[in-house]
VOGU-3710 file (C-alpha; in Angstrom, 3 decimals, decimal comma):
1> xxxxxxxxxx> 23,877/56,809/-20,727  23,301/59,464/-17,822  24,293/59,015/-14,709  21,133/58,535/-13,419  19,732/56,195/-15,994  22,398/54,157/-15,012  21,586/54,042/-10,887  18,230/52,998/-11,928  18,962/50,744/-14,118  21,045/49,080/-11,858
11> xxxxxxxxxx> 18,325/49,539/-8,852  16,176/47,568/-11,441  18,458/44,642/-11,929  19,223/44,502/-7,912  15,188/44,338/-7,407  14,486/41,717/-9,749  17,474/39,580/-8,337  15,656/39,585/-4,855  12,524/38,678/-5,807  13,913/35,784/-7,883
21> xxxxxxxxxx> 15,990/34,881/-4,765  12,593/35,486/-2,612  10,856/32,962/-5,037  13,418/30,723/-5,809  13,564/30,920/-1,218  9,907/30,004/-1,246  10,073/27,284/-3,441  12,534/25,560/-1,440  10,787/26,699/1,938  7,829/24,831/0,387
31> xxxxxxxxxx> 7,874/21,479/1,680  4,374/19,956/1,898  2,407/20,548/-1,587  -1,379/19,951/-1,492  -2,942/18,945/-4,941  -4,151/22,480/-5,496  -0,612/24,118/-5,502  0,774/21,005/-7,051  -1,993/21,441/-10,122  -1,094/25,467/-10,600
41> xxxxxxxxxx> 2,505/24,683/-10,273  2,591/21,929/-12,713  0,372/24,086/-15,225  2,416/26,922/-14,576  6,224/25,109/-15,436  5,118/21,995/-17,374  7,910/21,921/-20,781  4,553/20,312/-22,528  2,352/23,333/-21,807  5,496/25,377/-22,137
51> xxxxxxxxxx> 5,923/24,327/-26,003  2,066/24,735/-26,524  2,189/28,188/-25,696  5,339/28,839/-27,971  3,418/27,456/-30,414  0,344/30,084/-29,607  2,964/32,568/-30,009  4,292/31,680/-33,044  0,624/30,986/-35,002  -0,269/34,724/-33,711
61> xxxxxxxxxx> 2,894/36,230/-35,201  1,881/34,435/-38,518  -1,662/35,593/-38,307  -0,286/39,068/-37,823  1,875/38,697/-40,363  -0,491/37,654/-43,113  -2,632/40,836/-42,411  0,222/42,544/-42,894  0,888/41,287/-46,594  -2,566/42,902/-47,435
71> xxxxxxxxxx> -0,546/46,260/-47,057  1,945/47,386/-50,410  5,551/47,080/-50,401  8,144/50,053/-51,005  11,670/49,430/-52,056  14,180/51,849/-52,693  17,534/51,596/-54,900  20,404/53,370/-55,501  23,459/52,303/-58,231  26,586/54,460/-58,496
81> xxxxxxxxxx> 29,312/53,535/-61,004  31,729/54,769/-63,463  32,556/53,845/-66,836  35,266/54,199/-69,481  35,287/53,366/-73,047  32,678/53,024/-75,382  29,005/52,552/-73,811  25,257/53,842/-73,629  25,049/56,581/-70,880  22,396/55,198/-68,776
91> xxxxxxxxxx> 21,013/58,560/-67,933  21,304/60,233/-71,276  21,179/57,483/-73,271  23,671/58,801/-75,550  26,199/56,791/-77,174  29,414/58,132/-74,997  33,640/57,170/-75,675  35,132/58,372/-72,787  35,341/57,981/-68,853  31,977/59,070/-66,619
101> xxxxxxxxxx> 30,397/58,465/-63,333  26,387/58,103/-62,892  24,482/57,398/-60,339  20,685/56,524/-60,690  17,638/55,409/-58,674  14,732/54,560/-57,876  11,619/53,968/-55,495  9,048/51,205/-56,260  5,706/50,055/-54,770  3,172/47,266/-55,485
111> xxxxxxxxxx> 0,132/45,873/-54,261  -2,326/42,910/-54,630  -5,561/43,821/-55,672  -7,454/40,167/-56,750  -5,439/36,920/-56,358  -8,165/35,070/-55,876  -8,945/35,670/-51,919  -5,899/33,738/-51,681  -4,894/36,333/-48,631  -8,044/36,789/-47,022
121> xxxxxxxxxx> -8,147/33,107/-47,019  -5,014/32,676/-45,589  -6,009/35,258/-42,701  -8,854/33,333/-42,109  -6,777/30,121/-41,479  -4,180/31,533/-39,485  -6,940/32,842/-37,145  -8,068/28,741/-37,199  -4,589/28,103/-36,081  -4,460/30,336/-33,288
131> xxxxxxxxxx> -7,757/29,182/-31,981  -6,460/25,760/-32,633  -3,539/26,695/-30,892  -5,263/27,617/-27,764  -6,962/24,366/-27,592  -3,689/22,854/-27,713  -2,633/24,704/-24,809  -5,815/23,535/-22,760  -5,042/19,834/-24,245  -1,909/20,217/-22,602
141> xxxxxxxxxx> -2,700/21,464/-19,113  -5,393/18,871/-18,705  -3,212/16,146/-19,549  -0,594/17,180/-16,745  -3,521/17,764/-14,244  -5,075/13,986/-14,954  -1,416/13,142/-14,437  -0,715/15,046/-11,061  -4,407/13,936/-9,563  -3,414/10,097/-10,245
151> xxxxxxxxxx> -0,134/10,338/-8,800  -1,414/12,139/-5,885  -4,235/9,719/-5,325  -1,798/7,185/-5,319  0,562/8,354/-2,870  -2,324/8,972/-0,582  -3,107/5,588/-0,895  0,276/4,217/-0,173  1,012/6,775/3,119  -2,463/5,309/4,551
161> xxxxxxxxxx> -1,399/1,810/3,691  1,719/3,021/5,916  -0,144/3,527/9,007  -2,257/0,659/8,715  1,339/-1,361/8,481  2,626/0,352/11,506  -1,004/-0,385/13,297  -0,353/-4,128/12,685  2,989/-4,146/13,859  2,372/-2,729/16,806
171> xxxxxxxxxx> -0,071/-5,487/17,381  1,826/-8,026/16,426  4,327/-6,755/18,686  2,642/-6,797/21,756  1,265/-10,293/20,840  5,313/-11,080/20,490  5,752/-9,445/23,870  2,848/-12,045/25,474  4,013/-14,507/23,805  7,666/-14,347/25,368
181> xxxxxxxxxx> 6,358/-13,920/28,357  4,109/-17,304/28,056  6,913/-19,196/26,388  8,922/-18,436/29,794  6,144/-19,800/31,825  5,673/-23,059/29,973  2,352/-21,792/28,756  3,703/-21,835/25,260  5,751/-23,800/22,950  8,815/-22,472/20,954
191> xxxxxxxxxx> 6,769/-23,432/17,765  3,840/-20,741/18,390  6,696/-18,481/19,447  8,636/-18,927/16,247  5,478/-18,018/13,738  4,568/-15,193/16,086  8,702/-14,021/15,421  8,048/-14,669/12,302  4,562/-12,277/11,343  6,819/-10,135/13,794
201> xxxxxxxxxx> 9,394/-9,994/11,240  6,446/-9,918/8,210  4,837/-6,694/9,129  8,150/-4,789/10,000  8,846/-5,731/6,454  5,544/-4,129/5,494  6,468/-1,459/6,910  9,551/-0,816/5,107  7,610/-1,989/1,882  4,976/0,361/1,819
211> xxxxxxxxxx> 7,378/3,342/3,162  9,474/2,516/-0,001  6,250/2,472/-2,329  4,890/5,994/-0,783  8,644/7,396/-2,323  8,278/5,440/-5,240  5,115/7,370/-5,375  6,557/10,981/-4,497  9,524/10,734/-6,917  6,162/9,952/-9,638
221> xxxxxxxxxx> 5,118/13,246/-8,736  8,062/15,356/-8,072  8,923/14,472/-11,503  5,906/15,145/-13,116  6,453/18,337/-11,698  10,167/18,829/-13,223  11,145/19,791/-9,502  14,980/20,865/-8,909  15,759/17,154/-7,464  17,351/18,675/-4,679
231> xxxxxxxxxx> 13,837/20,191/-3,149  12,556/18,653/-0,512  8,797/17,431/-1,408  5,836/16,024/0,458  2,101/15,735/0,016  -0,420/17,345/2,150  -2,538/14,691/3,690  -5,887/15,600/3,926  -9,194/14,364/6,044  -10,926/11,769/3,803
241> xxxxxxxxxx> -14,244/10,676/5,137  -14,722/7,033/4,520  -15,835/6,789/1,044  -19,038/7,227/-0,042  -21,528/6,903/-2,848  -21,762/10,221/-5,870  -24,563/10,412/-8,194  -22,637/9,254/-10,867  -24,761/10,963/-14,519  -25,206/8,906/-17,088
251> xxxxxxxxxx> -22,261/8,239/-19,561  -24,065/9,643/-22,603  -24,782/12,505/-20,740  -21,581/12,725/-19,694  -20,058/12,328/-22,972  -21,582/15,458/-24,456  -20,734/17,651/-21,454  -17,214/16,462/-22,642  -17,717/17,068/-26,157  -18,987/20,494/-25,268
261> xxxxxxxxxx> -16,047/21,536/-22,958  -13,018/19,509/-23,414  -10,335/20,341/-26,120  -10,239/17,016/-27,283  -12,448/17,047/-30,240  -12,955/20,497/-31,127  -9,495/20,353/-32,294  -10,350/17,960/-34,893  -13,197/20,535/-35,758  -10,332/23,021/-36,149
271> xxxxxxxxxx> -8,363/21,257/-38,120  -11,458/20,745/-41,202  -11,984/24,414/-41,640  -8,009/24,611/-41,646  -8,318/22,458/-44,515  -10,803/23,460/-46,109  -9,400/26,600/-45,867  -6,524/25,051/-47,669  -9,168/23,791/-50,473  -9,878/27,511/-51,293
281> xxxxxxxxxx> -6,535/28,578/-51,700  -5,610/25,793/-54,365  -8,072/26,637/-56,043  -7,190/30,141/-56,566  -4,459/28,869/-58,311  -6,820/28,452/-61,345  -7,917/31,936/-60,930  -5,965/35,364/-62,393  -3,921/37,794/-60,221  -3,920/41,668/-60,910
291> xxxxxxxxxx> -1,349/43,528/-59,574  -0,835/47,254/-59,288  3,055/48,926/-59,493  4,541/52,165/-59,121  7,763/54,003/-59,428  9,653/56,774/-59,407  13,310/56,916/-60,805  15,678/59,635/-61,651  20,179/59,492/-61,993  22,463/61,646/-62,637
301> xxxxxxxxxx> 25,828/61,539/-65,593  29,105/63,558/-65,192  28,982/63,625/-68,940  26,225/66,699/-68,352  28,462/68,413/-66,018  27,004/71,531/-67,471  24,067/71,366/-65,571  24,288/70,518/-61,759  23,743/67,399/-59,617  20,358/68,774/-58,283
311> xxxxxxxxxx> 19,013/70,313/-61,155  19,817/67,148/-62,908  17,992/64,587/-60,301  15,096/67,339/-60,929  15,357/67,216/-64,325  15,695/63,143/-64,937  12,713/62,276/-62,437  10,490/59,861/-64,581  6,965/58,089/-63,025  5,723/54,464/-63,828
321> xxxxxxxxxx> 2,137/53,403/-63,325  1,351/49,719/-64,420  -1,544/47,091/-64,004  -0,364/43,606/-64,357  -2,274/41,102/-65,256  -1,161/37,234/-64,494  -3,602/34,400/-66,170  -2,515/30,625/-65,334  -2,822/28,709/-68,657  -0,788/25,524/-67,827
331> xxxxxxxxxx> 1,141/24,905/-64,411  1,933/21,305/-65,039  -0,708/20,259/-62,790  0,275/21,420/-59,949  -2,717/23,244/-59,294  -4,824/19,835/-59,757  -2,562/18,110/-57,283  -2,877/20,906/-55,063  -7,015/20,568/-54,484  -6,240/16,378/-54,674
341> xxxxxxxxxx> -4,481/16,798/-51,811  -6,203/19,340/-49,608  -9,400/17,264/-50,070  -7,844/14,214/-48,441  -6,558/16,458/-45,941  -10,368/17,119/-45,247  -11,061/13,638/-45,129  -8,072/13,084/-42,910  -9,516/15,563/-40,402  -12,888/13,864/-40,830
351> xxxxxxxxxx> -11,429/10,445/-39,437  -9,875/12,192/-36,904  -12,494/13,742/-35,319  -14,025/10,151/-35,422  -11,760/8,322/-33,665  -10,887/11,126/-30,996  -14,563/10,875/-30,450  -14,521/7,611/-30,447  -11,362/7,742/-27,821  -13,017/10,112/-25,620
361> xxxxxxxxxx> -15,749/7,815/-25,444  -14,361/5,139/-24,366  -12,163/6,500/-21,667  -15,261/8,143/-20,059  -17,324/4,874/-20,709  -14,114/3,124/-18,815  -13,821/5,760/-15,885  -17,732/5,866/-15,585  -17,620/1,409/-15,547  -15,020/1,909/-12,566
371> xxxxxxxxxx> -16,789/4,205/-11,144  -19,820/2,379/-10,997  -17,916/-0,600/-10,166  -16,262/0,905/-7,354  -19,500/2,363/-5,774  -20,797/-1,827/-5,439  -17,931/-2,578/-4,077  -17,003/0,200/-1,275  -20,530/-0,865/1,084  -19,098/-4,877/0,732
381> xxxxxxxxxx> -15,394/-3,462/0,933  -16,550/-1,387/4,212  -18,411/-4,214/5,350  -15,718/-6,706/5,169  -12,956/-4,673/6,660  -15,469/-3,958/10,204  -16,202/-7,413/10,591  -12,639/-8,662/9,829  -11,802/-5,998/12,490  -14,030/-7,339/15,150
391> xxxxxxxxxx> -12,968/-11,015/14,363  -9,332/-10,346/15,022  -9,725/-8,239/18,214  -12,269/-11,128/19,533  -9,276/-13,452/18,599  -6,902/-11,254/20,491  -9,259/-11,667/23,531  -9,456/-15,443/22,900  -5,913/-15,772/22,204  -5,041/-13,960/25,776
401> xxxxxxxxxx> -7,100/-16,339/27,506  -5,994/-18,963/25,824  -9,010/-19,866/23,377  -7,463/-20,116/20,147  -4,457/-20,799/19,070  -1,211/-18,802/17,637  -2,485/-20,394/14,092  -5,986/-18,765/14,555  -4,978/-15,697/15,335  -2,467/-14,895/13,063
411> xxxxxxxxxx> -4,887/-16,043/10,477  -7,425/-13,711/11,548  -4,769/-11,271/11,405  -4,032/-11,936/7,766  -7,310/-11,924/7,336  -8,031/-8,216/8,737  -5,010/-7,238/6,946  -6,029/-8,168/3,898  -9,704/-6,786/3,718  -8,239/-3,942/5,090
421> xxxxxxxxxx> -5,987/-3,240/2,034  -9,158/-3,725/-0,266  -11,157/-1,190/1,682  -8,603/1,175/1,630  -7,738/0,631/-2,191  -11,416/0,757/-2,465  -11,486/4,180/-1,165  -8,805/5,694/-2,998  -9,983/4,493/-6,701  -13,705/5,661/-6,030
431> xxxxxxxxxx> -11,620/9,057/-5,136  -9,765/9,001/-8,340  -13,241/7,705/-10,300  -15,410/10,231/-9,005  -12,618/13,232/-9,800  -11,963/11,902/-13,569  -16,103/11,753/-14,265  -15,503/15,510/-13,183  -12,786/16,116/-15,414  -15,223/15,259/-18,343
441> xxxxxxxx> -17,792/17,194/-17,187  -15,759/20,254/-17,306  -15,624/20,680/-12,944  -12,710/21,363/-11,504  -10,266/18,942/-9,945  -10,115/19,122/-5,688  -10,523/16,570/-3,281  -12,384/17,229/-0,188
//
């Protein structure tokens, strides 16, 4: 290697080491992940989608390959040896009593010219495969992109249930802070004190609780994204309306805008004319082959010394040209149990197109019931949490000016609390509802 091949081959190797540095720099720079760049990086490094693709690869080499065996063969051979005593000079082909070297060879060639369209069929279904292939790889992504979009969803769910913790325990705080203050005037007794200590104590433990569910929730995703554990990883939070009401289609409608663009059952479709493709070619086992060979040999014998090594090779060149013709009379039925068996292959394929059909079906009948569900339930869910609302700040009021009791009040705090939660969880699964009947109508995934 010159000189200067080697400085830029070593320029090369320095300037792909920085921008693997510079990415591997970003990635760790990258701290909040919205669900866009979560979804491309998922797609992008997944080990699921990863294999799919290998598997592309490898169906695209065997397509290749099986044009290829349309093309003939050419092998060449040499033999050198020497021999003493009596033998047949393999060159002369003279009876010979005494030592000699030969040396002889040979190039050969053959090619298929009818097996039956056993190749052309087996083109065919390699080019099935690597369509079928393809669909595997969309399979894949999809899966890990329903998978990121419910994690997310849920960890947007639990940070907002952390705020609305925090929110309560401030409250209840300053209620506490009141309360001490009353207690110390005689205006209240140590029992009111002790359950307003108490929900004190309560909501700082929902704090804590939900904080430990939103990392619960985070871990869920980091992992689905086979992050490096040491990477530091947040969600992007974004600015959610309060939820409201999609035209959600109709689920048969629905259901053939999934047929029509999801993987899911057109690789079952695949997978029939894969068999069937398999059908054709045990059958040609029933039919002849016809082969056409070629060759040309030629040696040379030290017992014709007489005449030179050239002028010998010259002189011992011999051609072959031979059709061959291969009729199956009896294979022990091998060629019966071949077509047996690819036709309950087809059948196999047949059932599974059913049920993934069927499958399909029922997850968008499910997602589109939820859905449906959900949109009843957000107006009540809405409508719950505001008045809840107003009843605990008008027992707040009360409470300060001593209206209602310490029981009330925290019971109109529960009470908020609680319808709270529903509205918020509410919110969240008409979120994930609304994205999923998306997914099966072939949209893409984003929350706005």
């Amino acid at each position: 290697m010159t000189l200067n091949k080697q400085l830029l081959l070593l320029v090369t190797i320095y300037l792909l080491s920085l921008i693997n540095i510079k990415s591997q720099n970003n990635l760790n720079r990258r701290v909040v992940w919205s669900l866009e760049e979560c979804l491309e990086y998922a797609i992008a490094n997944n080990i699921t989608v990863k294999k799919a693709i290998l598997s592309k690869n490898s169906s695209d080499l065997n397509l290749k390959q099986s044009k290829n065996n349309r093309l003939p063969n050419l092998n060449a051979n040499i033999n050198g040896g020497m021999t003493n005593g009596s033998s047949i000079d393999p060159i002369t082909s003279s009876f010979q009593n005494e030592f000699y070297k030969s040396v002889n060879g040979n190039i050969s060639t053959s090619v298929a010219l009818y097996n039956g369209n056993k190749l052309t069929n087996t083109i065919e279904q390699n080019q099935l495969l690597v369509n079928q292939n393809s669909l595997y790889i969309e399979q894949a992504e999809n899966n890990i992109i329903l998978s990121i979009l419910e994690a997310y969803v849920q960890a947007l769910y639990t940070q907002e249930a952390i705020e609305i913790a925090k929110n309560s325990a401030k409250s209840t705080e300053d209620l506490l802070k009141q309360g001490q203050i009353k207690f110390s005037n005689g205006a209240l007794s140590r029992s009111d004190l002790a359950d307003l200590e108490a929900q004190n104590a309560t909501n700082q433990y929902n704090i804590v609780s939900a904080q430990t569910q939103y990392a619960q929730q985070v871990l869920a995703l980091k992992q689905l994204l086979e992050l490096d554990p040491k990477i530091d990883f947040q969600i992007e939070i974004p600015e959610l309306s309060d939820s409201k009401d999609f035209l959600i289609p109709n689920k048969e409608i629905i259901f053939e805008q999934a047929v029509n663009k999801l993987p899911d059952t057109k690789i079952y479709d695949l997978e029939k004319q894969i068999n069937e493709k398999d059908l054709e070619i045990a059958k040609a086992g029933y039919l002849p082959t016809l082969n056409l060979s070629g060759s040309l040999s030629t040696g040379y014998s030290s017992t014709r010394d007489y005449i030179d090594f050239g002028r010998q090779l010259d002189g011992n060149k011999s051609q072959n040209v031979s059709l061959s013709l291969n009729i199956p009379i009896f294979s022990k039925f091998q060629n019966k149990t071949n077509v047996a068996l690819a036709k309950i292959n087809i059948q196999q394929s047949e059932l599974n197109k059913i049920q993934a059909n069927k499958d399909l079906y029922q997850k968008i009948e499910m997602a589109w019931l939820n859905a449906t569900t959900n949109q009843a339930e957000s107006k009540s869910s809405k409508t719950l949490r505001d008045t809840s609302k107003l009843s605990y700040d008008l027992s707040i009021k009360k409470y300060e000016f001593g209206g209602s009791t310490t029981t009330d009040l925290l019971v109109s705090q529960t009470n908020y609390l609680n319808a709270e939660q529903k509205y918020l969880q509410t919110k969240y699964m008409g979120l994930l509802y609304q994205q999923l009947l998306q997914y099966y109508q072939g949209q893409p995934i984003k929350i706005q």
